[in-house]
C-alpha positions as protocol buffer text, in pm:
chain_id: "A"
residue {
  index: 1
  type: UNK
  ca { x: 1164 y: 1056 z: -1260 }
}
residue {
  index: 2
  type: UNK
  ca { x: 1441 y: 1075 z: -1541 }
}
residue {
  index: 3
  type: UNK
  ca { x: 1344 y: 751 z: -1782 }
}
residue {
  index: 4
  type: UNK
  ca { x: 1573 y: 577 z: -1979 }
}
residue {
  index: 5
  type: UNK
  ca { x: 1454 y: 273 z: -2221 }
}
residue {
  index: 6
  type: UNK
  ca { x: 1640 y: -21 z: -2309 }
}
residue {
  index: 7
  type: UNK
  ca { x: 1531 y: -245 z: -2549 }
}
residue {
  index: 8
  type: UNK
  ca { x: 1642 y: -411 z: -2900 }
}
residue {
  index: 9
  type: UNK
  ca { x: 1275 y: -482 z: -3037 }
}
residue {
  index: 10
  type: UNK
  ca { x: 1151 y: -158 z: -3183 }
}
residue {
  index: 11
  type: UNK
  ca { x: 804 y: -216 z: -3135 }
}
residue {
  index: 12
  type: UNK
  ca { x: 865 y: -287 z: -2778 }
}
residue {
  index: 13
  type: UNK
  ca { x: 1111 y: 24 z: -2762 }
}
residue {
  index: 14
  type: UNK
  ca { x: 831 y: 255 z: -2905 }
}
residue {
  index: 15
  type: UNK
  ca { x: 559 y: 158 z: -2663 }
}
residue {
  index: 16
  type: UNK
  ca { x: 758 y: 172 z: -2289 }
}
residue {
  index: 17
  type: UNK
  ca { x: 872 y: 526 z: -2481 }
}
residue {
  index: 18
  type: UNK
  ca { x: 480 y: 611 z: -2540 }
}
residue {
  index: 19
  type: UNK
  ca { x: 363 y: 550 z: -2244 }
}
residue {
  index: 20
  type: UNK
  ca { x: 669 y: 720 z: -2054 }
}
residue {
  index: 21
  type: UNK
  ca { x: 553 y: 1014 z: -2244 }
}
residue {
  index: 22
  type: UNK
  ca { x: 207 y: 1025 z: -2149 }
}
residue {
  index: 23
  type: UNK
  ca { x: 309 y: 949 z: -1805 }
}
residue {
  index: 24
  type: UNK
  ca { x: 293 y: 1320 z: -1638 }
}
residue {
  index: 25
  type: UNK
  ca { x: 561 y: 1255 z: -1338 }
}
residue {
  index: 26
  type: UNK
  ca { x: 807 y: 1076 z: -1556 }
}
residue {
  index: 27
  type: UNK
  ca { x: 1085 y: 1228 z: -1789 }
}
residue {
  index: 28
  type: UNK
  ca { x: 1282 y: 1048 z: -2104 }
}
residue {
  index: 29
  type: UNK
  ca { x: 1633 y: 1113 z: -2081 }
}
residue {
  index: 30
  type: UNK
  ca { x: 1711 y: 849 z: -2381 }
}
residue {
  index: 31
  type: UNK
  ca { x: 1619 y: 544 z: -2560 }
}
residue {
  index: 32
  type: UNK
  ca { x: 1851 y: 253 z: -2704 }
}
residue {
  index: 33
  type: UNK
  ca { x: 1820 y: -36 z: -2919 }
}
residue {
  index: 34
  type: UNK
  ca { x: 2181 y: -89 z: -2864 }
}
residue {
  index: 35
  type: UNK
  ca { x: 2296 y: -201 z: -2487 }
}
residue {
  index: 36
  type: UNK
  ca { x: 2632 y: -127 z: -2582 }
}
residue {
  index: 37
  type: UNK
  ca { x: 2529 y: 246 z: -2657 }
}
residue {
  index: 38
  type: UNK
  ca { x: 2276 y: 234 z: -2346 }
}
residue {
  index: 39
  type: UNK
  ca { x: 2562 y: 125 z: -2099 }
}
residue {
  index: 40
  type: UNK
  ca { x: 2819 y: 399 z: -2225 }
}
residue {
  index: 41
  type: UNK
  ca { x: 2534 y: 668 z: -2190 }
}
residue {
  index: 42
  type: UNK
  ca { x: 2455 y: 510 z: -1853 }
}
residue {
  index: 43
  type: UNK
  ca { x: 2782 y: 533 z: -1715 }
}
residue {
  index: 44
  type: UNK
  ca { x: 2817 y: 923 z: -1813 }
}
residue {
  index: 45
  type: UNK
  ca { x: 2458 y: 1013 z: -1718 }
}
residue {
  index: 46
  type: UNK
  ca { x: 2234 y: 989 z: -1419 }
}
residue {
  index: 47
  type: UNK
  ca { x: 1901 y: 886 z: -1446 }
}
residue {
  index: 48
  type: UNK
  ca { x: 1625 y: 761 z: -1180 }
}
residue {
  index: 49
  type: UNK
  ca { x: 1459 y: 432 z: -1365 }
}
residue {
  index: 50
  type: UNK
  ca { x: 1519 y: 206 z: -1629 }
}
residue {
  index: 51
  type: UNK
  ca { x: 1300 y: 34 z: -1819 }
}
residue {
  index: 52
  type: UNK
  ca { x: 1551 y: -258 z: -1924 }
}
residue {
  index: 53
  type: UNK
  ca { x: 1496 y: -581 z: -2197 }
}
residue {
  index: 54
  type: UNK
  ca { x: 1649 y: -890 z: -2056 }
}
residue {
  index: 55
  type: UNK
  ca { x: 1710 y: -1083 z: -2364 }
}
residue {
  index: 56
  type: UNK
  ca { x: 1884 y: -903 z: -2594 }
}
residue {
  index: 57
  type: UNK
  ca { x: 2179 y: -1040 z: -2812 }
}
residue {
  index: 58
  type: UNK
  ca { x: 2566 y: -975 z: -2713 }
}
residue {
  index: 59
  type: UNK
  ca { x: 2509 y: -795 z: -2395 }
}
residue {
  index: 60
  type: UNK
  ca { x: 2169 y: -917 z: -2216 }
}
residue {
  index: 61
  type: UNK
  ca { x: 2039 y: -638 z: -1997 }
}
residue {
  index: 62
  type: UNK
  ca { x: 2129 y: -837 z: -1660 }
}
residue {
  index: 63
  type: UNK
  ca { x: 2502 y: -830 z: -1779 }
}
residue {
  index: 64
  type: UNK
  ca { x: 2470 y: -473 z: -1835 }
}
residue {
  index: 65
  type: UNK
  ca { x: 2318 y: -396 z: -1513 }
}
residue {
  index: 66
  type: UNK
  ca { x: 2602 y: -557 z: -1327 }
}
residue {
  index: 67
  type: UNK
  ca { x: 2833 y: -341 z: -1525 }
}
residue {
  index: 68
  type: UNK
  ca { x: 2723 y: -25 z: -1422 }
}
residue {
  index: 69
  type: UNK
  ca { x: 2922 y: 121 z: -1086 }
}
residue {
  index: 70
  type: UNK
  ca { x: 2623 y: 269 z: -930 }
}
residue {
  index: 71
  type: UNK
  ca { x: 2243 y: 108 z: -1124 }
}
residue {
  index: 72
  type: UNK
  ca { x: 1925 y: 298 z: -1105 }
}
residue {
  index: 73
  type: UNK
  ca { x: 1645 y: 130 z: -1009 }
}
residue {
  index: 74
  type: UNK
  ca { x: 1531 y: -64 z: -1293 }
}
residue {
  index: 75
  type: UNK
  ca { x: 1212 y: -221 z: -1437 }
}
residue {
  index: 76
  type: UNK
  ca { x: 1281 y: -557 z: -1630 }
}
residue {
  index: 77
  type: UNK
  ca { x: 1060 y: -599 z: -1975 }
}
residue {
  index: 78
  type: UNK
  ca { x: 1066 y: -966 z: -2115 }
}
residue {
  index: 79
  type: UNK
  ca { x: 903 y: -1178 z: -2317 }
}
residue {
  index: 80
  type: UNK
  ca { x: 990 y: -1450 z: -2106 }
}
residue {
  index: 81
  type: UNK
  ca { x: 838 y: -1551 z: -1789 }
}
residue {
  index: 82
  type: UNK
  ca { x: 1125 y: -1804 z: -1695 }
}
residue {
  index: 83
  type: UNK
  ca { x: 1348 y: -1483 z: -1607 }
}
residue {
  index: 84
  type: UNK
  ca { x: 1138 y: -1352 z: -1341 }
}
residue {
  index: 85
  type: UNK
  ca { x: 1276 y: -1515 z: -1043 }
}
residue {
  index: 86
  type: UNK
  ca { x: 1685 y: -1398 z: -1167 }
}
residue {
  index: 87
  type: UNK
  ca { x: 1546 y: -1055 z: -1196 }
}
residue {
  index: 88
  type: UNK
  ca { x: 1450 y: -1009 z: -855 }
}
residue {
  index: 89
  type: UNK
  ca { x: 1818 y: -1071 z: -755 }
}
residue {
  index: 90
  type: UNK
  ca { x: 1900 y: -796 z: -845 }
}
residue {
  index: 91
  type: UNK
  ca { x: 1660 y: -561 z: -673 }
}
residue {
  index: 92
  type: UNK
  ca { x: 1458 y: -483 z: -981 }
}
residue {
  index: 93
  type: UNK
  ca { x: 1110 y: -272 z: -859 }
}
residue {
  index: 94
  type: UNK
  ca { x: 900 y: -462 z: -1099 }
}
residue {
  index: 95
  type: UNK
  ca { x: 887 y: -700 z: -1377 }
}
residue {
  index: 96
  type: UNK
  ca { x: 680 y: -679 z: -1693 }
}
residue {
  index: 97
  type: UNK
  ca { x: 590 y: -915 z: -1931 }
}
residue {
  index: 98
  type: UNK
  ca { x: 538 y: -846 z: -2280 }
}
residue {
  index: 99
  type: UNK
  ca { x: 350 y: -676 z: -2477 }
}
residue {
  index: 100
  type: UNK
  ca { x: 310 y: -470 z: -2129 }
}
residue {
  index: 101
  type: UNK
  ca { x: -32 y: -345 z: -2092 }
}
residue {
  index: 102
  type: UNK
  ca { x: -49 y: 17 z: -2006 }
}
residue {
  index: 103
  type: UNK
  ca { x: -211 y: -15 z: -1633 }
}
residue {
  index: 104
  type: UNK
  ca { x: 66 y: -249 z: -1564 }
}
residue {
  index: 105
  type: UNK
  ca { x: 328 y: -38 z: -1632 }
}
residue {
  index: 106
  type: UNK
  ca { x: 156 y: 267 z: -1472 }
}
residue {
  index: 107
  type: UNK
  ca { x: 131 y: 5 z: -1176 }
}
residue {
  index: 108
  type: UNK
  ca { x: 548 y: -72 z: -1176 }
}
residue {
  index: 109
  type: UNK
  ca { x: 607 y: 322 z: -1187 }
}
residue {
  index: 110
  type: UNK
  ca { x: 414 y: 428 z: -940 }
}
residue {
  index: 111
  type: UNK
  ca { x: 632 y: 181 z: -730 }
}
residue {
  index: 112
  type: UNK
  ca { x: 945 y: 299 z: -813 }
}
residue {
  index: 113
  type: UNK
  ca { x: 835 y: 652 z: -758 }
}
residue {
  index: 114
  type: UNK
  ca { x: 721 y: 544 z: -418 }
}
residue {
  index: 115
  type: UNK
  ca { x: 1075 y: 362 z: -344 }
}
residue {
  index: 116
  type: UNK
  ca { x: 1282 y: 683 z: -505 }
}
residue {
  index: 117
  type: UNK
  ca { x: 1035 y: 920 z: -232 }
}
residue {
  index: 118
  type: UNK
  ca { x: 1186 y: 703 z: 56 }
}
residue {
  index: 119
  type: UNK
  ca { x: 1512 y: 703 z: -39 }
}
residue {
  index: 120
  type: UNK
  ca { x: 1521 y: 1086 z: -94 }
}
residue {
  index: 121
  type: UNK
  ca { x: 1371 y: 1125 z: 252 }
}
residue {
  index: 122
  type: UNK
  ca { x: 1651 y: 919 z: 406 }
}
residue {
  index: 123
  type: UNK
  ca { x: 1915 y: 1103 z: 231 }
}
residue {
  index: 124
  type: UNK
  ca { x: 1781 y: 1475 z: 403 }
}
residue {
  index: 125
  type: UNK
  ca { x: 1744 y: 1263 z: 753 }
}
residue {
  index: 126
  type: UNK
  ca { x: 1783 y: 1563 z: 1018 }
}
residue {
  index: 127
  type: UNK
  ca { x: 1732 y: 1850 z: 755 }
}
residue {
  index: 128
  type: UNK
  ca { x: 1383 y: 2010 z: 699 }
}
residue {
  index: 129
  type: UNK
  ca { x: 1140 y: 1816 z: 569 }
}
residue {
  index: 130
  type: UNK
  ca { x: 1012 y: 1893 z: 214 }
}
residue {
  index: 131
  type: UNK
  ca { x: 659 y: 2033 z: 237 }
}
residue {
  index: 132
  type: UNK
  ca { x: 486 y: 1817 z: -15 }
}
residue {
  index: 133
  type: UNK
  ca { x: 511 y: 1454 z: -98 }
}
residue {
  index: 134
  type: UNK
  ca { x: 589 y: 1305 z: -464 }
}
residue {
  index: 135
  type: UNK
  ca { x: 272 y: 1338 z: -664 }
}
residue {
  index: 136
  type: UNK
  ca { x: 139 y: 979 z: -770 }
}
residue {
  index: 137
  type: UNK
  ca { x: -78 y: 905 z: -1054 }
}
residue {
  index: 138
  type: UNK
  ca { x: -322 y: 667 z: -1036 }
}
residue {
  index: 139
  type: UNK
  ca { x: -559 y: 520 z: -1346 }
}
residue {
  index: 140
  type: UNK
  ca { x: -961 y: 617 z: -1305 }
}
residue {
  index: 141
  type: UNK
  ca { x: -1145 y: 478 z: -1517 }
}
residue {
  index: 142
  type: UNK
  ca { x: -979 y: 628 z: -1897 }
}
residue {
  index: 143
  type: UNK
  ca { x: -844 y: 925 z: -1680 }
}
residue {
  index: 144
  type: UNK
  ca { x: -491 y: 943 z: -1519 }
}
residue {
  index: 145
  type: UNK
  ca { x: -561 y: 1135 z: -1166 }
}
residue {
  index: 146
  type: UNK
  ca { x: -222 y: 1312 z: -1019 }
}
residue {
  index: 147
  type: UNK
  ca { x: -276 y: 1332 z: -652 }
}
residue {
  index: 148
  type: UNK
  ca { x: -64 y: 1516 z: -358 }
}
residue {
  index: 149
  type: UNK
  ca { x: -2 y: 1207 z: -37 }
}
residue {
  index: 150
  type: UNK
  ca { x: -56 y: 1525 z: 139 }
}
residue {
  index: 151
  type: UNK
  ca { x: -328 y: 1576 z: 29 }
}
residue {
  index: 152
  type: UNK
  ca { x: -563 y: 1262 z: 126 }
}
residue {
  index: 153
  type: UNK
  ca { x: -717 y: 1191 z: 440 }
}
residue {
  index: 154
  type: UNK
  ca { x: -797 y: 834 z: 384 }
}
residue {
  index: 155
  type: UNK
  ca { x: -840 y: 547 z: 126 }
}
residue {
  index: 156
  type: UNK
  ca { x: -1140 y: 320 z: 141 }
}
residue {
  index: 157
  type: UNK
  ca { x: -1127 y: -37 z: -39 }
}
residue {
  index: 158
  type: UNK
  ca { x: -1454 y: -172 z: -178 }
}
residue {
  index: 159
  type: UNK
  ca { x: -1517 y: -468 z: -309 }
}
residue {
  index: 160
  type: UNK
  ca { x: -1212 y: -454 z: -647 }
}
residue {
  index: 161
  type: UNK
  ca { x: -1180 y: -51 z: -620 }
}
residue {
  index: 162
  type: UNK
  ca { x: -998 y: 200 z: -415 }
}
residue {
  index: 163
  type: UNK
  ca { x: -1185 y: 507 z: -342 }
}
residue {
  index: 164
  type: UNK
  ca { x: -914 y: 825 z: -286 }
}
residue {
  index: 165
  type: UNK
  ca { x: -1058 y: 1069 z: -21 }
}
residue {
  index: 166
  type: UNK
  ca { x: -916 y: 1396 z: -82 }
}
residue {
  index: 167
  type: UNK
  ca { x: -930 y: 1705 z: 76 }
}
residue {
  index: 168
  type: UNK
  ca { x: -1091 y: 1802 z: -195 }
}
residue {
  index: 169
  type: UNK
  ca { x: -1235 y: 1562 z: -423 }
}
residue {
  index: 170
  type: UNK
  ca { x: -1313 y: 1167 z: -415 }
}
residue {
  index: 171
  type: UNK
  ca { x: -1088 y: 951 z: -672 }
}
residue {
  index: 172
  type: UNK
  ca { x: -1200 y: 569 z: -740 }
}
residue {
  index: 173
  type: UNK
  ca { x: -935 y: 332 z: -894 }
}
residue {
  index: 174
  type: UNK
  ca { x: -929 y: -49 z: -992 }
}
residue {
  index: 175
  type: UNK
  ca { x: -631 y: -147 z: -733 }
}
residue {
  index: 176
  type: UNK
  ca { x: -579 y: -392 z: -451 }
}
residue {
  index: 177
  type: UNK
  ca { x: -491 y: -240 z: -78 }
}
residue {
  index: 178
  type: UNK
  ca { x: -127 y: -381 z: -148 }
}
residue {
  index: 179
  type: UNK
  ca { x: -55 y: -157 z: -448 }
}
residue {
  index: 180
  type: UNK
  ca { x: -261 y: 83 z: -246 }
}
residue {
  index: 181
  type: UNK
  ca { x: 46 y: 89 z: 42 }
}
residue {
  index: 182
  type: UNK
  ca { x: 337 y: 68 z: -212 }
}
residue {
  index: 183
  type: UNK
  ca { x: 210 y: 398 z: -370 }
}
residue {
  index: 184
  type: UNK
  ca { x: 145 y: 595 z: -43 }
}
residue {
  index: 185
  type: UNK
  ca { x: 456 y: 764 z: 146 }
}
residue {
  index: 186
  type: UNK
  ca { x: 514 y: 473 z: 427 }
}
residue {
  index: 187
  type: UNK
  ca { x: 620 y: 792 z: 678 }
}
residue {
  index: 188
  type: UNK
  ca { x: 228 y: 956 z: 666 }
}
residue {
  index: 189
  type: UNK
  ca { x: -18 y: 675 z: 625 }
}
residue {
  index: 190
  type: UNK
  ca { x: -98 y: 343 z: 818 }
}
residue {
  index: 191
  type: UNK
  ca { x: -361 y: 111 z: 777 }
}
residue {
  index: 192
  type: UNK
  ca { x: -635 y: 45 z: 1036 }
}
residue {
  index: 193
  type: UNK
  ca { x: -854 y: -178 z: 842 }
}
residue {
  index: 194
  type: UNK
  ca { x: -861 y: -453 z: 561 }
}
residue {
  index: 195
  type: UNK
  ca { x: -1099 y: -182 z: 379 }
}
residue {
  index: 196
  type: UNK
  ca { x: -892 y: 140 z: 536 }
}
residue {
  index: 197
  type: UNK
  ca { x: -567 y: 326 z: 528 }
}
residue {
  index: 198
  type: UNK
  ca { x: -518 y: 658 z: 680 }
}
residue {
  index: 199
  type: UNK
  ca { x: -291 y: 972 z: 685 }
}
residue {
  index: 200
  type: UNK
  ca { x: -161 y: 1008 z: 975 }
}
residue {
  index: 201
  type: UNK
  ca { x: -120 y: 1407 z: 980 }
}
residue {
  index: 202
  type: UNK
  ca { x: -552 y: 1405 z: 894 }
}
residue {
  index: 203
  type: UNK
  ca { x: -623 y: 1216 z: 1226 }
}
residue {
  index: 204
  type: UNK
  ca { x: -873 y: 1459 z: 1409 }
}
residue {
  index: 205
  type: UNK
  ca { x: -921 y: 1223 z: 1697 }
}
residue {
  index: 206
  type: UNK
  ca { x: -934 y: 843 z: 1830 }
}
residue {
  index: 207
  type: UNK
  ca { x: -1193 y: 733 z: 2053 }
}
residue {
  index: 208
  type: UNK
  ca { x: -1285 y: 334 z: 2150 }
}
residue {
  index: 209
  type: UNK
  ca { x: -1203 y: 150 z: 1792 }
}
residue {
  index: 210
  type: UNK
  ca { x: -1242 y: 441 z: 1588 }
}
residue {
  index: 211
  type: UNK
  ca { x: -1043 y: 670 z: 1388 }
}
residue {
  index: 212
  type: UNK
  ca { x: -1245 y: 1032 z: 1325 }
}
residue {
  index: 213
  type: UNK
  ca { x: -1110 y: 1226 z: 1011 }
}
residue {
  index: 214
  type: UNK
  ca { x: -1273 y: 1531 z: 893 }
}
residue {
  index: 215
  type: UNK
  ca { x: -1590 y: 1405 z: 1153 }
}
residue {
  index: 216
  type: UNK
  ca { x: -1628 y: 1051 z: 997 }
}
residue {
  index: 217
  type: UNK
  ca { x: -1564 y: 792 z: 1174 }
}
residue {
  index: 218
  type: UNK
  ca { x: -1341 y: 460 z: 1082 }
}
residue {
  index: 219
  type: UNK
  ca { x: -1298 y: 150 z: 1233 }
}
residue {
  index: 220
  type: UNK
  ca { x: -988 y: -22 z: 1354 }
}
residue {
  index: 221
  type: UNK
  ca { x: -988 y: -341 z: 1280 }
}
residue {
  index: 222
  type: UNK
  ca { x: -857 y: -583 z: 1571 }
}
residue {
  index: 223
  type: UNK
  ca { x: -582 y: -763 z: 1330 }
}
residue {
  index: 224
  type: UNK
  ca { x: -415 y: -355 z: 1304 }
}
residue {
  index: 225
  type: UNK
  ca { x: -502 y: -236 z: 1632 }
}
residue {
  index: 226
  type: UNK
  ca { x: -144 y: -301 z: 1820 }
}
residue {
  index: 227
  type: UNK
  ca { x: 30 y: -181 z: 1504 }
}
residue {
  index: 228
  type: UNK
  ca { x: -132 y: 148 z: 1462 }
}
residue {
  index: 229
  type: UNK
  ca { x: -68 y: 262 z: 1806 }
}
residue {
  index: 230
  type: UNK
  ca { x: 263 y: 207 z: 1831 }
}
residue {
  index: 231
  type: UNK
  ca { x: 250 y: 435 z: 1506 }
}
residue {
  index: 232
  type: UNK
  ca { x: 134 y: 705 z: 1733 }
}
residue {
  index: 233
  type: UNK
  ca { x: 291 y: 633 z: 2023 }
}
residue {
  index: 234
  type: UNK
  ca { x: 38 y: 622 z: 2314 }
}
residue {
  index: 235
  type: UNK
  ca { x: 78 y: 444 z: 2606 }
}
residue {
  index: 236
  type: UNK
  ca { x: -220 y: 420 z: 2692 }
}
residue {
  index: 237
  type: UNK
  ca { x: -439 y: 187 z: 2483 }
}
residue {
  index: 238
  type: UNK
  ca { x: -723 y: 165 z: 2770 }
}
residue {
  index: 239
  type: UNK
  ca { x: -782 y: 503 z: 2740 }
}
residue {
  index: 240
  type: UNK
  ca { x: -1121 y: 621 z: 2589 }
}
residue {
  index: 241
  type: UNK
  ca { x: -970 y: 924 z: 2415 }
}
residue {
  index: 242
  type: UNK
  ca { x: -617 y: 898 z: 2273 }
}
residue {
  index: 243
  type: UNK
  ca { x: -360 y: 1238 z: 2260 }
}
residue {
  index: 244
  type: UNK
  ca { x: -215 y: 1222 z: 1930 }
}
residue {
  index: 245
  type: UNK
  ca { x: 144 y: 1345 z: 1888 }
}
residue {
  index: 246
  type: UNK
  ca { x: 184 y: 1702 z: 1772 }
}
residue {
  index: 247
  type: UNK
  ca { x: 226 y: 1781 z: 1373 }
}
């Protein structure tokens, strides 16, 4: 994603910038302390995300949102908790206060990746379908993981982790099952279970109340069982084996 920062404290300017940097799926176009600069480069430039001060003096970054034709999605930085509730008005992904703590930023991007994935595959509705999904990156323990969507069978929450199961590997991560679902393409995965959410295209076979991927089985939990079959489509739900849909 193409990154632009907009902010008149330079100490806050110079740590959203670090940690776009180190972020491997995201891309600085630009940076601004002025919002008068940042709006004329904004109106002559596309970018995907930006990461936008509210309170800044002469042109506050709400007023320059509304002045741009067509905004990006944007990620509101504040040292003030009392702007929250005007932010989300104007479709903001996330809101960060300050000083913004790297796994909460890494948490707001990962969103607005996921959002920016489901808009592009609305826009190429009818066409072919890219092959892979938009890598995510997820924090585990000091290391920052880049996984495929394709590429995992199924997530399993325990206790205040998520473990990743991967096709090839196993990936545990301090998140909740929400964040969990905001990351994941909402197209491939559904969730069964308050401790699992599976990808729909590693679904091997469904048989009583249980999922089987890769031979293990998973349970579907009664609260998601009317949900996740009308996610697959059977008509059947007495059945003791299921047909999945093709693909």
């Amino acid at each position: 994603m193409r990154c632009t920062v907009i902010d008149d404290e330079p100490f806050a300017l110079e740590l959203i910038r670090g940690y776009v940097l180190k972020t491997p799926f995201l891309e600085l176009s630009a940076c601004f302390s002025n919002p008068f600069k940042a709006l004329t480069y904004l109106t002559a430039n596309s970018v995907d995300l930006i990461f936008l001060d509210i309170n800044m003096p002469e042109l506050s970054g709400i007023q320059l949102l509304k002045s741009l034709p067509n905004p990006p999605k944007v990620i509101f930085t504040t040292a003030y908790p009392e702007y929250g509730a005007e932010s989300y008005e104007y479709n903001a992904v996330d809101y960060l206060l300050k000083p913004v703590k790297y796994e909460r930023f890494l948490k707001g991007v990962n969103k607005a990746a996921g959002l920016l994935n489901q808009k592009r595959q609305g826009a190429i509705a009818g066409e072919i379908p890219p092959e892979r999904y938009k890598d995510i990156v997820i924090k585990s323990g000091t290391q920052l993981v880049k996984l495929n969507p394709g590429e995992i069978l199924f997530v399993e929450g325990s206790g205040n982790y998520m473990t990743f199961h991967t096709t090839g590997k196993k990936i545990m991560s301090l998140l909740t099952m929400t964040e969990v679902m905001e990351y994941l393409p909402a197209d491939l995965f559904v969730r069964i279970h308050k401790s699992f959410v599976v990808s729909m295209k590693h679904i091997e076979l469904i048989e009583k109340h249980d999922v089987f991927i890769q031979g293990r089985a998973l349970p579907i939990g009664n609260t998601y069982h009317d949900q996740f079959f009308l996610r697959l489509g059977s008509r059947d739900h007495n059945d003791k084996i299921y047909n999945l849909p093709d693909g």
